[in-house]
C-alpha positions in Angstrom: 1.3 4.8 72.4 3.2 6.8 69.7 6.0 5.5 68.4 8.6 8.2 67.0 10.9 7.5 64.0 14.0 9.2 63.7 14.3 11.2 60.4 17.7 11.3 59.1 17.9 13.2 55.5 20.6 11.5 52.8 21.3 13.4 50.6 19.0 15.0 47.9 19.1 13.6 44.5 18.8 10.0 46.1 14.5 9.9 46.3 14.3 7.9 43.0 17.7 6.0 42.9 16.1 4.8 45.7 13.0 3.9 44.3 14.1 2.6 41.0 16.5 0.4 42.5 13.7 -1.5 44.9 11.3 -1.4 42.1 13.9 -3.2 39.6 13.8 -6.1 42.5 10.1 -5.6 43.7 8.0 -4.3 40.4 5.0 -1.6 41.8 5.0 -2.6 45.2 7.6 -0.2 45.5 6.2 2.4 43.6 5.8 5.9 45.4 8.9 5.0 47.9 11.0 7.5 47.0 10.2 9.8 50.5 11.3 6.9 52.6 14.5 7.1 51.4 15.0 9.7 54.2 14.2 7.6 57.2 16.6 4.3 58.2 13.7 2.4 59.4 12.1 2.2 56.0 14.6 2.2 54.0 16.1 -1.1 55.9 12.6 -3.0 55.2 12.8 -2.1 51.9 16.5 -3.4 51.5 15.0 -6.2 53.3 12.2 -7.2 51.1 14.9 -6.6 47.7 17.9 -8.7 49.7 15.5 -11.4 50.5 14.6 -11.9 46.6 18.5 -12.1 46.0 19.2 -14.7 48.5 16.0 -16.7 47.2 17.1 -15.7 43.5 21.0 -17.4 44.1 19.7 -20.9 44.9 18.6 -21.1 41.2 22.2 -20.2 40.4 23.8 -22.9 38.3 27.4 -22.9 39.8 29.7 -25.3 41.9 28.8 -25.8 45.7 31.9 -23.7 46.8 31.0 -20.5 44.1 27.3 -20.9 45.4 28.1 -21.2 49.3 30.3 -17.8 49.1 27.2 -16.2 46.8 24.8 -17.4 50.0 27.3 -16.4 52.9 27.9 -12.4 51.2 23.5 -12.1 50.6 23.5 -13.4 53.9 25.5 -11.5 55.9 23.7 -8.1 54.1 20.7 -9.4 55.3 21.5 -10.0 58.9 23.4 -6.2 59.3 19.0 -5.4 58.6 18.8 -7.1 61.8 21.5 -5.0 63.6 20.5 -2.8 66.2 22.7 0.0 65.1 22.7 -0.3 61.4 25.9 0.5 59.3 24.9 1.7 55.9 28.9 0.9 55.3 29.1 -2.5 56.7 26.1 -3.2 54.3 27.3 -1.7 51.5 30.3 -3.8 51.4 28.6 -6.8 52.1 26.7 -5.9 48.7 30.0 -5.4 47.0 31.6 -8.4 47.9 28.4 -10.2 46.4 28.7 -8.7 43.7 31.9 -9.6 43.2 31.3 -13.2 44.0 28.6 -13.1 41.3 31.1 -11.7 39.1 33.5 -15.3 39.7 36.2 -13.2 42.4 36.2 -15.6 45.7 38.8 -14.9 48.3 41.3 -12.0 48.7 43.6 -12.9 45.8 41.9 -11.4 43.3 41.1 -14.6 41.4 38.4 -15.5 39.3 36.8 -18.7 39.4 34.0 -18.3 37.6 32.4 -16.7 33.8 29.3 -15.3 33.9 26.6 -16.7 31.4 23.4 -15.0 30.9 20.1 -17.0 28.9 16.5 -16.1 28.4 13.8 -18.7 28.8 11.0 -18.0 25.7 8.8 -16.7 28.8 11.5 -14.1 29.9 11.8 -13.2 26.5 8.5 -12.6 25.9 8.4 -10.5 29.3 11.2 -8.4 28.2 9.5 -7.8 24.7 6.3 -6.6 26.4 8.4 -4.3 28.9 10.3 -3.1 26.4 6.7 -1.7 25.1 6.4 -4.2 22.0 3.7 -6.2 21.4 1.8 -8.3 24.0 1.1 -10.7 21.3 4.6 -11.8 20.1 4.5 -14.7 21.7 2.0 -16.2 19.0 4.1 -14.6 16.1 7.1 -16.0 17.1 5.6 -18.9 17.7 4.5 -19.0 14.3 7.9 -18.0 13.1 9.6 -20.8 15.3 7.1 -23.6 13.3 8.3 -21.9 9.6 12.0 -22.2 11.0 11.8 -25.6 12.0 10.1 -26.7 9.1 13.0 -25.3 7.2 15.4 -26.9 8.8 13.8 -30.0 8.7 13.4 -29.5 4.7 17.9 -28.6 4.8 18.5 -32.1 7.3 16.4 -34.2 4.7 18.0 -32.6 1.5 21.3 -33.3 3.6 20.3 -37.3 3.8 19.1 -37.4 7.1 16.9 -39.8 8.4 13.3 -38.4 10.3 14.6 -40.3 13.0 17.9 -38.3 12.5 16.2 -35.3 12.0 14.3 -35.6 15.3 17.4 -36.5 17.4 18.7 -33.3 16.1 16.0 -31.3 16.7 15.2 -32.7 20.0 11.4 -33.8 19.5 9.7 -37.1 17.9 10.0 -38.6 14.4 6.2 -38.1 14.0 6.5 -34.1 14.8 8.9 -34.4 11.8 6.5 -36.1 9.6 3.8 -33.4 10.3 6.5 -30.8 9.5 7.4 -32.5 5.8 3.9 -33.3 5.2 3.2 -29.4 5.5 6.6 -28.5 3.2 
């Protein structure tokens, strides 16, 4: 049996907006998408597969029960207008922008922000970001390298200071022997 998608064109200039924005959730399993742009159909699995990160991505949020039950309803309500039988492009487009409001702290309809954003790396994002960014695959080992001649400097300030190994490890969050190897190396 064939089955017969309906085309509907957007308009042009969208293709790789498109793609681009997919791919900044889904990496190159959304490379070459740009074409479906055109038909509903695929582009509502593809905001499927991207909303689905972003609800699994806001559990990891660290953020009171309220902020992060009003971050889950918003995703969540995007997702299920994928589900619709008559899809509105609208409706889900302001489900996404009151999401993204909520992520930026603004609950409710007064305009009130409850909550700052504040953005870290882990070492391994960093180190991801370094080797997007085209730098070197190997940084990891030079700044771990660098992070051992910092700390050992540090340890050598604390101890000029007066402090204590034992003081010195509290500080630097790790044991008083790490801190002996350190000074032993000075």
């Amino acid at each position: 049996m064939l089955e017969f998608i309906k085309v509907e064109l957007m308009d042009p200039g969208y293709e790789m907006l498109f793609e681009t924005t997919i791919r900044s959730f889904l990496g190159d399993k959304a490379d070459h998408i740009a074409g479906q742009v055109h038909t509903e159909k695929y582009r509502k699995e593809w905001y499927r597969k991207a909303l689905k990160k972003i609800v699994a991505k806001i559990q990891d949020i660290d953020t009171s029960t309220k902020h992060k039950e009003e971050l889950a309803h918003w995703s969540e309500r995007a997702l299920d207008t994928l589900g619709q039988k008559h899809f509105s492009e609208s409706e889900f487009a302001l489900y996404l922008l009151r999401l993204t409001g909520t992520l930026l702290g603004f609950i409710g309809v007064r305009g009130a922000n409850i909550a700052t954003l504040m953005y870290y790396q882990t070492p391994n994002q960093h180190h991801t970001e370094v080797i997007i960014r085209g730098g070197d695959a190997m940084q990891y080992y030079y700044d771990q390298k660098n992070s051992v001649s910092v700390r050992k400097k540090l340890v050598a300030q604390l101890k000029s200071e007066g402090l204590s190994d034992f003081q010195i490890s509290l500080v630097l969050n790790t044991t008083e022997y790490q801190i002996k190897k350190l000074k032993n190396e000075l």
